[in-house]
C-alpha positions in Angstrom: -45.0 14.5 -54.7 -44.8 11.4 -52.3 -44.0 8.5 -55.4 -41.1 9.3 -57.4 -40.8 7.3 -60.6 -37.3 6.3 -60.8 -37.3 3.6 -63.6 -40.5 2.4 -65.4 -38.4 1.8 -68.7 -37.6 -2.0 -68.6 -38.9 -5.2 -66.8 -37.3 -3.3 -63.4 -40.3 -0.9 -62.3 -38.1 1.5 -58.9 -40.2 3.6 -57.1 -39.4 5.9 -53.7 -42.4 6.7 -51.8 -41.8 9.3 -49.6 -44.3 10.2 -46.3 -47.9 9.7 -46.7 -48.8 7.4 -49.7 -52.4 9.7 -51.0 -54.9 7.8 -53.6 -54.2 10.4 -56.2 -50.7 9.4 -56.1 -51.3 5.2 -55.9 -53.2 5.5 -58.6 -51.0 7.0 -60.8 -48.4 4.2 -59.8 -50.9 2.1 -60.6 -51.1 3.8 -64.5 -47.4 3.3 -64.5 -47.4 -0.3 -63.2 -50.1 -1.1 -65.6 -48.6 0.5 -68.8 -45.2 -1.5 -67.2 -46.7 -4.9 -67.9 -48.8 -4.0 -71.0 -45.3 -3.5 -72.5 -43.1 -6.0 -70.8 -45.4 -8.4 -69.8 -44.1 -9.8 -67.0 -41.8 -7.4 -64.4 -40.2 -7.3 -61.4 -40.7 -4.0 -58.6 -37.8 -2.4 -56.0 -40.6 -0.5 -54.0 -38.3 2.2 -51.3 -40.4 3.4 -48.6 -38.3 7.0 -47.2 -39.6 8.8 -44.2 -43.2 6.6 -44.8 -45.8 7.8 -42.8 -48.3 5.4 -43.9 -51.5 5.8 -46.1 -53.9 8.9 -46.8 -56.4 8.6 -43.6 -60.5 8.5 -44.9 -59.1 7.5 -48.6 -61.0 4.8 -50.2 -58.8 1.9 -50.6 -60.9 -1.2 -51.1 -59.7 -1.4 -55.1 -57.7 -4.0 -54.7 -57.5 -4.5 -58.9 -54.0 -3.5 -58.6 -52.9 -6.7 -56.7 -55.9 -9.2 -57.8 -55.7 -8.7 -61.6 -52.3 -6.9 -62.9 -50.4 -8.5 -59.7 -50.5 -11.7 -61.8 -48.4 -10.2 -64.0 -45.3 -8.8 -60.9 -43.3 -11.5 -60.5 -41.2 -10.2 -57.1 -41.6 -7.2 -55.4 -38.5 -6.2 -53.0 -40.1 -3.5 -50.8 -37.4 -1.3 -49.0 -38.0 0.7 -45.7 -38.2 0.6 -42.1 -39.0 -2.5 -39.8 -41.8 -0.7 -38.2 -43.7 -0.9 -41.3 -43.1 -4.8 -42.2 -46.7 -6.3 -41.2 -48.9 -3.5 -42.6 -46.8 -3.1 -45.9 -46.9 -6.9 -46.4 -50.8 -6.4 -46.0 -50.8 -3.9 -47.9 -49.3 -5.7 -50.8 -51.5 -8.9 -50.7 -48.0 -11.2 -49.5 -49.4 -14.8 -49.5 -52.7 -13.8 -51.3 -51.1 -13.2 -54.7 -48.8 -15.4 -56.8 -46.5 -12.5 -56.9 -43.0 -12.8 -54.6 -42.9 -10.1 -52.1 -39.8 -9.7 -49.5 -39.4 -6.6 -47.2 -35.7 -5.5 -46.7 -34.5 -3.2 -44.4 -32.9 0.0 -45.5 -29.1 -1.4 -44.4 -30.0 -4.5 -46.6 -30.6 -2.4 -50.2 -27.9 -4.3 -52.3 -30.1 -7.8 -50.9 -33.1 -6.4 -52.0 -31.0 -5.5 -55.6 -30.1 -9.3 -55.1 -32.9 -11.2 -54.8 -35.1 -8.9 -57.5 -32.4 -10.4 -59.8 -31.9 -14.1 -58.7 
């Protein structure tokens, strides 16, 4: 499975996404980021991208829900992985089209990632 849940029991939502991020799998992040704020209200996401290869190719991903209506509710999201994937990750995630915080760090740079989610 390419999302491992690591912690999704406080206002600190961890995931690892690992290769290929498929629908079936953002939308379940999307349960668990959902069911994150119905009981916290407000939280915070460490996002680590291993080995990403990028999205499902010919998946529908125009439901942007996620970002325009619960995103109100992420207050930072650190995202963790490789340089390569900086621009389209930032995309991805709405950066600058959200209210929410969103910095990409570098694998090397995990305990400023750890950091900033706190500050």
């Amino acid at each position: 499975m390419p999302v491992d849940i690591i912690d999704a029991s406080g206002t600190l939502l961890e995931v690892r996404i690992v290769g290929t991020l498929d629908k079936a799998d953002y939308e379940r992040l999307a349960m668990v980021v959902r069911d994150a704020i119905a009981r916290e209200k407000r939280i915070r996401a460490l996002v680590v991208a291993e080995r990403f290869q990028g999205w499902e190719r010919g998946a529908d991903w125009s439901d942007v829900s996620l970002v325009t209506g619960e995103g109100q509710h992420i207050e930072k999201m650190a995202i963790v992985g490789e340089e390569r994937w900086r621009d389209e990750v930032l995309l991805f995630t709405g950066k600058g089209l959200r209210p929410t915080a969103i910095e990409f760090f570098p694998p090397s740079r995990m305990a400023q990632a750890r950091a900033w989610l706190s500050a």
